[in-house]
C-alpha positions as CSV (number, residue, x, y, z in Angstrom):
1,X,35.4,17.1,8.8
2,X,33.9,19.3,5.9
3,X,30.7,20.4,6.8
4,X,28.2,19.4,4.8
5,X,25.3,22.1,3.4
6,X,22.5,20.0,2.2
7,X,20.2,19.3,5.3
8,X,19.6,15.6,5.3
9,X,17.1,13.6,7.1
10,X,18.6,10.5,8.6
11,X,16.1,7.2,9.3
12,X,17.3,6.3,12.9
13,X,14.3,4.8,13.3
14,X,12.8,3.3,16.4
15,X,9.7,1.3,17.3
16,X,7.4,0.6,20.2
17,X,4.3,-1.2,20.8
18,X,2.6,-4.4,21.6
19,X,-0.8,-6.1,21.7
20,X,-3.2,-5.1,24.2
21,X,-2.4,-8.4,26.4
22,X,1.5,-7.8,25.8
23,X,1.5,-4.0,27.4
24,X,-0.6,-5.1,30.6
25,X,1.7,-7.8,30.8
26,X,4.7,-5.3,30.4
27,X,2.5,-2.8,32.9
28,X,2.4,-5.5,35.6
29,X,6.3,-5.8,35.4
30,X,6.7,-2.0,35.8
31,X,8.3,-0.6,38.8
32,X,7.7,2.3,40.9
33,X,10.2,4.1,40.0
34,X,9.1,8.3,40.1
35,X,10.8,8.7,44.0
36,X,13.8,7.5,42.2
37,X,16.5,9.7,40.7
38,X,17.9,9.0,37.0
39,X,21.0,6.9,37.9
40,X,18.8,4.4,39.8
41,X,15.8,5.1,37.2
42,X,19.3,4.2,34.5
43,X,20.0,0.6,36.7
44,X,16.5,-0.4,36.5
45,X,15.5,0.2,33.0
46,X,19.2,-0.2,31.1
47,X,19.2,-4.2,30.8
48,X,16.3,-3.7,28.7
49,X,18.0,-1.8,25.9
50,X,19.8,-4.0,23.2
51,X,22.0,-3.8,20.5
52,X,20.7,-5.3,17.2
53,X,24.3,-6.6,15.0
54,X,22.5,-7.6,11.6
55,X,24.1,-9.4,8.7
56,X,23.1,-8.3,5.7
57,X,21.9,-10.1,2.4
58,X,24.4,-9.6,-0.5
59,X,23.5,-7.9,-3.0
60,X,23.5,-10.7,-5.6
61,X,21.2,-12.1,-3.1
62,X,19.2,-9.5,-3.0
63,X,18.4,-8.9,-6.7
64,X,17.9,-12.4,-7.1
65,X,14.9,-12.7,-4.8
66,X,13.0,-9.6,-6.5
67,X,13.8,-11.2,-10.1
68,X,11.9,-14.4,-8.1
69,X,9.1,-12.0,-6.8
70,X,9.3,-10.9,-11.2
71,X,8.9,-14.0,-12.2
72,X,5.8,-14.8,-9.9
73,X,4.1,-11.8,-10.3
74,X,4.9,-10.3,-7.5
75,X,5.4,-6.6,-7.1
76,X,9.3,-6.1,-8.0
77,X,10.0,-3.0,-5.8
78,X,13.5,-1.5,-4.0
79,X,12.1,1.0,-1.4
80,X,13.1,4.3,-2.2
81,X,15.8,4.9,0.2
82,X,17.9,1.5,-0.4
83,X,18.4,1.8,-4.1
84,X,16.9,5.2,-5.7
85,X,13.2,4.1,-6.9
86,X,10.7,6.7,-5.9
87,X,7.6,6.0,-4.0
88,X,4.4,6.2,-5.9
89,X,2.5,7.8,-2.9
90,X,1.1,10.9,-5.4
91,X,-0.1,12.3,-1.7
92,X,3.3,13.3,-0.1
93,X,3.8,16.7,-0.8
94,X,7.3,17.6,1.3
95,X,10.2,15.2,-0.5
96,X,13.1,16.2,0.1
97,X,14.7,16.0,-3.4
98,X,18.2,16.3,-2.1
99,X,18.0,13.9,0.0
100,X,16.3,11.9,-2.1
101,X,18.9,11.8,-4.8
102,X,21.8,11.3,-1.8
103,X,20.1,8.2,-1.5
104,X,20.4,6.8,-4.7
105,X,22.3,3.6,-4.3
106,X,24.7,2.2,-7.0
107,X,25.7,-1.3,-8.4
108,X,28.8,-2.8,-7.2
109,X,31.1,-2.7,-9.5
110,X,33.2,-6.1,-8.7
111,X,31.8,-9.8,-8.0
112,X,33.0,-10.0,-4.7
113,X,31.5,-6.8,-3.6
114,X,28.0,-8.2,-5.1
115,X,28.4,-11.4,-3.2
116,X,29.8,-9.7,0.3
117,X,27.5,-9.3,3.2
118,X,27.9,-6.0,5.1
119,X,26.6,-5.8,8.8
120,X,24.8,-2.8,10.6
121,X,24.1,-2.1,13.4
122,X,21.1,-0.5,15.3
123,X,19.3,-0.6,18.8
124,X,16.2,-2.3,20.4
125,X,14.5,-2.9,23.6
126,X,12.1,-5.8,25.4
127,X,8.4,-5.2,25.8
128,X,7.3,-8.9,26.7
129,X,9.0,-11.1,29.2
130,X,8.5,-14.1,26.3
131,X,10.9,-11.9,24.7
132,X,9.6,-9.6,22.2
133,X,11.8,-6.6,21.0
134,X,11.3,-3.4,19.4
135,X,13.2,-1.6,16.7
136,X,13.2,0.3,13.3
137,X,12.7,-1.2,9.9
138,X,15.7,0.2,8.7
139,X,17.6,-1.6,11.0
140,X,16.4,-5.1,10.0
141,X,15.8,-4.2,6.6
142,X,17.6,-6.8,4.4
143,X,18.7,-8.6,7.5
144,X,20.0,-12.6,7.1
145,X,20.7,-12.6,10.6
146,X,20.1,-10.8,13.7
147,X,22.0,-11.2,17.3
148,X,20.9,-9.2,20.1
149,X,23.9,-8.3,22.5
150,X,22.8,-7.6,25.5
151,X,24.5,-4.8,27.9
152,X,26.5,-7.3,30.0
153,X,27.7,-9.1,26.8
154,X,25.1,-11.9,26.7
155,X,24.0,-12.8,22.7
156,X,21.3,-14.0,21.2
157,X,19.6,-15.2,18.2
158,X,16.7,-13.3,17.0
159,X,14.2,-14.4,14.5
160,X,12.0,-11.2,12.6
161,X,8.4,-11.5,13.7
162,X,7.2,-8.7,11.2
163,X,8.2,-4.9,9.9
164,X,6.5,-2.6,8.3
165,X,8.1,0.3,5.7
166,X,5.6,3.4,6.5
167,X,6.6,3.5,9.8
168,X,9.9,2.1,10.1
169,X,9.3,-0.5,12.9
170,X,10.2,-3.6,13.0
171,X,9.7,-6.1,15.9
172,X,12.0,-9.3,16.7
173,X,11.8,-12.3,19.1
174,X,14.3,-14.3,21.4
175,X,14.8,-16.5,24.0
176,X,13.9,-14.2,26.8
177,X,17.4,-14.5,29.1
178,X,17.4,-14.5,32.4
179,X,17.3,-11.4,34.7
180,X,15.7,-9.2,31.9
181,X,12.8,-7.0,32.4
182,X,10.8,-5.6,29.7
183,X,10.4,-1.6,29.6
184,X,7.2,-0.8,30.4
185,X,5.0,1.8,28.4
186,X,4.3,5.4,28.9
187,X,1.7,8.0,28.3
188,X,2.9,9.9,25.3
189,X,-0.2,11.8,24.7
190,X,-0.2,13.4,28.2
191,X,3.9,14.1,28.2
192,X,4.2,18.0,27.6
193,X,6.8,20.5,25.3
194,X,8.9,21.1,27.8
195,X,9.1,17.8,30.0
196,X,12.9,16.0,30.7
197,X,13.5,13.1,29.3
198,X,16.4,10.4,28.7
199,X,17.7,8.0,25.3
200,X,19.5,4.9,25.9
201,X,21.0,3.5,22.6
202,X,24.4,2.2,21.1
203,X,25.5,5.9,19.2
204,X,28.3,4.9,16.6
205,X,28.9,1.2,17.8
206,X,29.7,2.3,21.7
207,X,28.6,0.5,24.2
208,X,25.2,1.6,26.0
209,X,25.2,5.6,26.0
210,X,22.6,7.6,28.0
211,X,21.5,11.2,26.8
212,X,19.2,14.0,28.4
213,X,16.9,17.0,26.8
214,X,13.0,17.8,26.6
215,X,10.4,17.6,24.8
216,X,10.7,20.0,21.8
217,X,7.6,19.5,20.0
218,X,4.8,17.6,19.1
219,X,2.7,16.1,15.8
220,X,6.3,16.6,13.7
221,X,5.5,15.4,10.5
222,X,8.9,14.5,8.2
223,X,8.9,13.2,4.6
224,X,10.3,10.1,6.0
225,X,7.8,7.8,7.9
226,X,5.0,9.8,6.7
227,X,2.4,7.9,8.7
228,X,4.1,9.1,12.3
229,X,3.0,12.1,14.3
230,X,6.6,12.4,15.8
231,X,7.6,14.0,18.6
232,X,10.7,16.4,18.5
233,X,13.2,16.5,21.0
234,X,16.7,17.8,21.8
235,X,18.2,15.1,23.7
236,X,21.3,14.0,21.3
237,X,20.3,10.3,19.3
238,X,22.9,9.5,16.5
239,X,23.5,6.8,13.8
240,X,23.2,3.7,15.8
241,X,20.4,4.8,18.0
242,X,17.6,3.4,15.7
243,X,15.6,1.5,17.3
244,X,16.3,2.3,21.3
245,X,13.6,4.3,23.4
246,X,13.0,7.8,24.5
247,X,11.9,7.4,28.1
248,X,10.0,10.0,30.5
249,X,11.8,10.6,34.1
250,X,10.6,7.3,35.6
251,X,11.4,4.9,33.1
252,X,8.8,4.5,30.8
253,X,8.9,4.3,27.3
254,X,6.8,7.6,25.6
255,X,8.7,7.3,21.9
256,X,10.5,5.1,19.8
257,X,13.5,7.0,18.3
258,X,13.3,7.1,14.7
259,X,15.2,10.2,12.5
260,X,17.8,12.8,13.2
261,X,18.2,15.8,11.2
262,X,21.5,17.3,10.7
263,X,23.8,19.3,8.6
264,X,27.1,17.7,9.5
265,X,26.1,14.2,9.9
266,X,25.8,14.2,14.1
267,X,23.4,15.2,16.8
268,X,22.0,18.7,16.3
269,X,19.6,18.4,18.6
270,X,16.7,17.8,16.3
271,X,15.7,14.2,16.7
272,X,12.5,12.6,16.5
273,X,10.4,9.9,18.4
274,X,7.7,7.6,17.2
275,X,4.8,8.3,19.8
276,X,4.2,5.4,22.4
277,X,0.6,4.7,21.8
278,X,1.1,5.2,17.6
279,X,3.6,2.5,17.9
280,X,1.8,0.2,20.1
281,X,-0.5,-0.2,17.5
282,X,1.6,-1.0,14.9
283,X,3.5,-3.0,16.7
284,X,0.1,-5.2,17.8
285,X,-0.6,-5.7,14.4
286,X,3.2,-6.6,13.6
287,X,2.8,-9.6,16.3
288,X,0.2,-10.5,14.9
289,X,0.1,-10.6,11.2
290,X,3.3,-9.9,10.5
291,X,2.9,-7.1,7.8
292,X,0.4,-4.0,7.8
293,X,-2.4,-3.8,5.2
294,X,-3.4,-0.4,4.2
295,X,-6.4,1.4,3.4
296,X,-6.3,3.4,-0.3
297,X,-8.8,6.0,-1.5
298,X,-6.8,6.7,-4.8
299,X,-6.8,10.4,-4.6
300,X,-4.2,13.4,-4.2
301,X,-5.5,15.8,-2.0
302,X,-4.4,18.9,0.0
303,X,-5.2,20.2,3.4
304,X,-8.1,23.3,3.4
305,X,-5.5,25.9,3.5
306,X,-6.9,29.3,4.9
307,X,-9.3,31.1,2.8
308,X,-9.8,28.7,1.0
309,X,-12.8,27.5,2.6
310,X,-15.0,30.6,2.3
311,X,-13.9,30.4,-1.9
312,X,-15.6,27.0,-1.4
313,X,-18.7,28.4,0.4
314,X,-17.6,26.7,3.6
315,X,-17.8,27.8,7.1
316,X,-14.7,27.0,8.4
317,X,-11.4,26.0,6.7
318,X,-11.4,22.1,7.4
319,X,-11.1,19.1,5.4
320,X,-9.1,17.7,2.8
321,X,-9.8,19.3,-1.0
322,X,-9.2,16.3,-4.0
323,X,-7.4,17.7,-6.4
324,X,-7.7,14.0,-8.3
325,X,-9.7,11.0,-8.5
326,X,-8.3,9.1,-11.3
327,X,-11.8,6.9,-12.6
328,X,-10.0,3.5,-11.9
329,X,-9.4,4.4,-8.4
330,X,-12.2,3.3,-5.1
331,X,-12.7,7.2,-4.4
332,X,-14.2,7.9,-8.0
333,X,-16.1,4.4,-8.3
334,X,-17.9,5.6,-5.1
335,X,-18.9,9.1,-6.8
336,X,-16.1,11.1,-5.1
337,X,-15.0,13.6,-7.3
338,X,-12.1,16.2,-7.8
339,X,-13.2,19.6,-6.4
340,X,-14.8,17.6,-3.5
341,X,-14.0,18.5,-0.2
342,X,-13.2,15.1,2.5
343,X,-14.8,16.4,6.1
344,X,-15.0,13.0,7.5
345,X,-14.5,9.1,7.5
346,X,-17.1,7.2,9.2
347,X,-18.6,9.9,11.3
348,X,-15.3,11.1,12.5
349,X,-13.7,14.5,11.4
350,X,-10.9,15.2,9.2
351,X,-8.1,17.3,11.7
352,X,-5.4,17.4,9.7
353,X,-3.3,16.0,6.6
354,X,-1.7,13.3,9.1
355,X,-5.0,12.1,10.6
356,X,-6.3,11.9,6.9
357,X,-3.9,9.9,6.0
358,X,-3.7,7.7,8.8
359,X,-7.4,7.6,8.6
360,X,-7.5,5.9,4.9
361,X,-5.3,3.6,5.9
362,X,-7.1,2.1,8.7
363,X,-10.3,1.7,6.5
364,X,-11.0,-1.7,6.1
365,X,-14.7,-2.8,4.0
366,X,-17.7,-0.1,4.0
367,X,-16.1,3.1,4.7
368,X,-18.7,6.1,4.9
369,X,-16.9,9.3,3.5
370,X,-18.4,12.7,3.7
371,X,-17.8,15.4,1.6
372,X,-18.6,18.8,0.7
373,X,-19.8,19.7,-2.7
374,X,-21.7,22.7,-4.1
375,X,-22.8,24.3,-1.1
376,X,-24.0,21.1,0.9
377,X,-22.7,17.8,2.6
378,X,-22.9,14.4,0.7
379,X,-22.0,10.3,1.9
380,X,-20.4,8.0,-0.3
381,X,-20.0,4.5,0.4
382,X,-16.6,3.1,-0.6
383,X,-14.8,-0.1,-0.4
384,X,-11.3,1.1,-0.1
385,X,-8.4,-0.7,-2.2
386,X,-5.2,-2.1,-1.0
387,X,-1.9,0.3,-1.1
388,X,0.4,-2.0,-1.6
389,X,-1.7,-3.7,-4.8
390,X,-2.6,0.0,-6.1
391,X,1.5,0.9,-5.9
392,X,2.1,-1.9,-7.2
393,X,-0.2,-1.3,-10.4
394,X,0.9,2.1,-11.1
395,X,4.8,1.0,-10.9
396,X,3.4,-1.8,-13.6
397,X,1.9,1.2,-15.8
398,X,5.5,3.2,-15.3
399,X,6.6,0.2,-16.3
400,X,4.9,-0.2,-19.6
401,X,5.2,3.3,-20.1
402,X,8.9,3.3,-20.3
403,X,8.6,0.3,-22.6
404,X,6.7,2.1,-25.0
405,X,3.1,0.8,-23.9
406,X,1.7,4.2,-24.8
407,X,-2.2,5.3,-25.5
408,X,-2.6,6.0,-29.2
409,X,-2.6,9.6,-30.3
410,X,-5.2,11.9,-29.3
411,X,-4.2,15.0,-29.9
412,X,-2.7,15.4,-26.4
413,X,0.0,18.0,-25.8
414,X,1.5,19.0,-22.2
415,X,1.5,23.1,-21.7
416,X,2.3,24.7,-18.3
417,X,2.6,20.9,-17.0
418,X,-1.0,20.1,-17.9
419,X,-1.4,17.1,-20.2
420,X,-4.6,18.9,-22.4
421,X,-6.7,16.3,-24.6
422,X,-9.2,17.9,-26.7
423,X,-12.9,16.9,-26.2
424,X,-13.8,13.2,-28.1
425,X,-16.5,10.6,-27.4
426,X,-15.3,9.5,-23.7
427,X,-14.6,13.0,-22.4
428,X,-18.2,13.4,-23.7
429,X,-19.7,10.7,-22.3
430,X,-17.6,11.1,-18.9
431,X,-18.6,14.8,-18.3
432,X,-22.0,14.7,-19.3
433,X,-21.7,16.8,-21.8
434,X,-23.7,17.2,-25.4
435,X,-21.9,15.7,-28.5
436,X,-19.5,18.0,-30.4
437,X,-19.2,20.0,-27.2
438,X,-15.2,21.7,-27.9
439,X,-13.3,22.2,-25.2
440,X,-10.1,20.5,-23.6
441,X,-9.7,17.8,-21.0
442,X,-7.2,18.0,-18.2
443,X,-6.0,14.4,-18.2
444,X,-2.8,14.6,-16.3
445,X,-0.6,17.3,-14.7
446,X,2.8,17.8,-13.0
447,X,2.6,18.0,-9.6
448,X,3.6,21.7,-8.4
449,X,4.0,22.4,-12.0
450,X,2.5,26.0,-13.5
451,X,-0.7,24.5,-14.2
452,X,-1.3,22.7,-10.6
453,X,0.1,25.8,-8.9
454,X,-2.7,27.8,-11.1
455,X,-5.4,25.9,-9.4
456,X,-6.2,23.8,-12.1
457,X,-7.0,19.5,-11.1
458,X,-7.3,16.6,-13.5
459,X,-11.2,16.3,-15.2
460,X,-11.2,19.9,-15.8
461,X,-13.1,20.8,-19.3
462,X,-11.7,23.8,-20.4
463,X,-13.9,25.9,-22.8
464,X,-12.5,30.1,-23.8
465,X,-9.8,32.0,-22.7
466,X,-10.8,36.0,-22.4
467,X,-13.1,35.8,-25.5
468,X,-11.2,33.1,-27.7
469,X,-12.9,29.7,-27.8
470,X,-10.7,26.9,-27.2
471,X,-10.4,23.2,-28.3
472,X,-6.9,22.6,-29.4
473,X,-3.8,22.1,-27.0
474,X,-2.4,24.5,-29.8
475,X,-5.1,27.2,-28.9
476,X,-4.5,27.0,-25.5
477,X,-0.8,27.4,-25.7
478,X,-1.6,30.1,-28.2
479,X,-3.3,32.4,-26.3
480,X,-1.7,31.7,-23.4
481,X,1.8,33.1,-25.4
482,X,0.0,36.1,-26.5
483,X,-0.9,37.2,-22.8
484,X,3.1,36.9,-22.2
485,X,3.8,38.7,-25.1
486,X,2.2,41.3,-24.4
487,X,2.5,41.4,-20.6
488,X,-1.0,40.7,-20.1
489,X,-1.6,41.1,-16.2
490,X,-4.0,38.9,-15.9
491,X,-5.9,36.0,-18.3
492,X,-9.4,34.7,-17.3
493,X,-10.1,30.9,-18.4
494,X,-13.3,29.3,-18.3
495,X,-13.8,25.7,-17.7
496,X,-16.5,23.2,-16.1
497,X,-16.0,21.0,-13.4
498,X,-17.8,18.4,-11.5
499,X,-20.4,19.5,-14.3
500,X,-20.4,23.4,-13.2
501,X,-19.0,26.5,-15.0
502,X,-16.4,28.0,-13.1
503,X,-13.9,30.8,-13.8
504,X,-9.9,31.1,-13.0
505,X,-7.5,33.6,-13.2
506,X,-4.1,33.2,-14.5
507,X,-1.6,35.6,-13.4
508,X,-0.1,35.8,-16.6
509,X,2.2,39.0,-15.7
510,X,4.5,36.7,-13.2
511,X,4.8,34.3,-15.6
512,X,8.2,33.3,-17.7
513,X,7.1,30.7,-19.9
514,X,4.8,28.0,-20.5
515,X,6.8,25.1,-19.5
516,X,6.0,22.8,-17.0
517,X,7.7,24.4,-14.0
């Protein structure tokens, strides 16, 4: 088999979790089983472990319930990795574009192929005895169907309780069979890099497979279920292992297997496990909602990286720095500003980009946000939005965009990937600055493009270059062409934000050009 070179990042994904009442439940049916050894630990725990056969919705099916969604106003949306649209989520910074455009999906090209109904197949396990299961969203995603084969043969009907996208679980529910115990959960916070542990799955549409390794690492983060402090490990999962546990020595669930990554399309021991207690959550509110409502802030930001802090006037390199706060989002309309620095959300600190994130999306009503801003620490009371609403709109304004729902002309141009407006009545007005004032607004910008790379972030009010005065996009560029031209080292910009004058430096010497990238 040719071996392939792009590294790709396959979902395998697995979930795990349950309401508080549902995991004592599932504790009081644990057994003791630490005296035992892994063949016994195997007898006690493998009934447990399911294969999930799913029959797919066609894909004339398919299109004709989001032209229905259309039609209602609903959010008409393909997740990225069915059919090739892109997620709106303007805080991810570590796509994989590769893999991103293996994923692109295609029409069918014959009627009969847009009518058929495919079948997958995945893995699952019990954590109720009323007979809840656990898998990946992947794995039911589209699904018409869904049978549960058990190991000794024994199927089912199952019926989909609820899924959720970010985090690629999914939870079903049967009638519990007889002789079935649910797999009890473990402690995946206290389980250590270097600890044994098992898989059970269905690999490649055998029948039940067992497979050993350790614990490789901790708080993985991929650019696939961004919302899941993974855990790494080497014990071999492949395609059809979505869904099944990870399990420490004695039985107990600690992860829920969720992606493999892989240059040749199998096991190279890099896999990676959704976190017991993360998915428990998830899964709780799965059981009981169905769906997971997010938190949004409607900003892009950036972890503190080192360094950075002291150019801040910080003590310690923490936090997360806003590089924008568009001015219909709930960050801005609470007084957050780009240039601000996030330290904490209700009273409890920022850690890392991960926490952040998971931390927005758990804000539900008053949310308390601290920042810091010129030397100090401010609050700001915000009532965060809805994700799925906000993605929603800004797929509406791509939308109208590509149909031709443009902003008049206002002198805007786009050099070194910043969209520069010159200075008019709502810049003005915006910026609290004096009538007349020249200048030019950064109104958009490429992400990692010359001008984001630069340091530069959206509201910026851009005012001289060296000693020229500027307050034309052409100026700008103009300049800007003359420092390359002559092999400038170095060109110093002056520009105001969040109301102050502040300097940059554009390193104008390692520069080719001023396009966007």
């Amino acid at each position: 088999m040719k071996r392939t070179l792009t590294a790709t990042l396959f979902a395998a994904m697995l979930a795990t979790s349950s309401l508080v009442p549902v995991h004592a439940m599932a504790e009081q049916a644990s057994m003791a089983l630490s005296d035992k050894n892994l063949a016994e630990v195997y007898d006690a725990v493998s009934l447990g472990v399911v294969r999930i056969n799913v029959i797919k919705k066609s894909y004339a099916e398919i299109v004709a319930e989001e032209r229905e969604k259309k039609e209602n106003g609903e959010d008409f949306y393909l997740p990225p990795n069915e059919r090739g649209d892109q997620d709106e989520d303007e805080d991810r910074n570590d796509r994989d574009e590769k893999n991103k455009e293996s994923e692109k999906g295609e029409e069918p090209k014959y009627d009969w192929q847009k009518k058929k109904r495919n079948a997958s197949t995945g893995t699952g396990f019990f954590i109720t005895d009323d007979g809840l299961i656990v898998t990946n969203e992947h794995v039911v995603r589209d699904g018409a169907r869904f049978v549960v084969v058990l190991k000794d043969g024994r199927r089912v009907r199952a019926d989909l309780v609820g899924k959720d996208f970010l985090t690629d679980l999914a939870v079903l529910r049967v009638e519990m069979p007889e002789n079935v115990k649910p797999l009890s959960w473990g402690n995946s916070h206290a389980i250590r890099i270097g600890d044994p542990v098992f898989a059970l799955g269905y690999p490649y549409g055998f029948d039940q497979s067992l497979t050993t390794g350790v614990i490789s690492g901790k708080q993985r983060q991929l650019s696939k279920g961004e919302y899941n402090p993974y855990l790494q490990t080497d014990t071999a999962v492949n395609k059809g292992n979505s869904g099944g546990p990870l399990l420490s020595m004695d039985g107990k669930v600690v992860g829920v297997n969720s992606a493999l990554y892989t240059r040749s399309g199998g096991n190279e021991g890099l896999a990676f496990s959704i976190p017991a207690e993360h998915a428990q959550g998830i899964i709780d509110l799965l059981v009981k909602d169905g769906e997971i409502k997010r938190g949004w802030f409607g900003i892009a930001y950036s972890e503190v990286k080192p360094g950075i802090g002291k150019l801040l006037g910080m003590d310690h390199d923490e936090g997360m720095l806003i590089h924008r706060a568009p001015d219909d989002e709930p960050a801005y309309q609470a007084g957050i500003r780009a240039g601000d620095v996030i330290v904490a959300v209700n009273g409890e600190t920022v850690t890392s980009r991960l926490h952040f994130r998971m931390q927005a999306a758990e804000a539900k009503g008053e949310t308390t946000v601290t920042v810091w801003r010129d030397g100090g620490f401010k609050s700001f009371t915000m009532i965060p939005g809805d994700m799925d609403e906000a993605k929603s709109r800004r797929r509406q304004a791509e939308r109208d965009k590509i149909l031709g729902k443009t902003p008049k002309d206002d002198g805007r141009k786009k050099v070194m990937g910043l969209e520069l407006v010159p200075a008019n009545e709502k810049a003005w007005e915006k910026l609290d600055l004096p009538v007349g004032t020249k200048g030019l607004v950064v109104d958009r910008m490429e992400k990692m493009g010359q001008g984001d790379q630069a340091g530069f972030t959206k509201g910026d009010f851009i005012t001289r270059i060296n000693d020229t005065e500027i307050s034309t996009p052409e100026d700008f560029e103009a300049v800007i062409g003359q420092a390359l031209e002559s092999n400038a080292p170095y060109a110093l910009v002056y520009f105001k934000r969040d109301g102050q004058d502040r300097t940059k430096i554009i390193d104008t010497l390692s520069m080719v050009d001023l396009e966007d990238y």
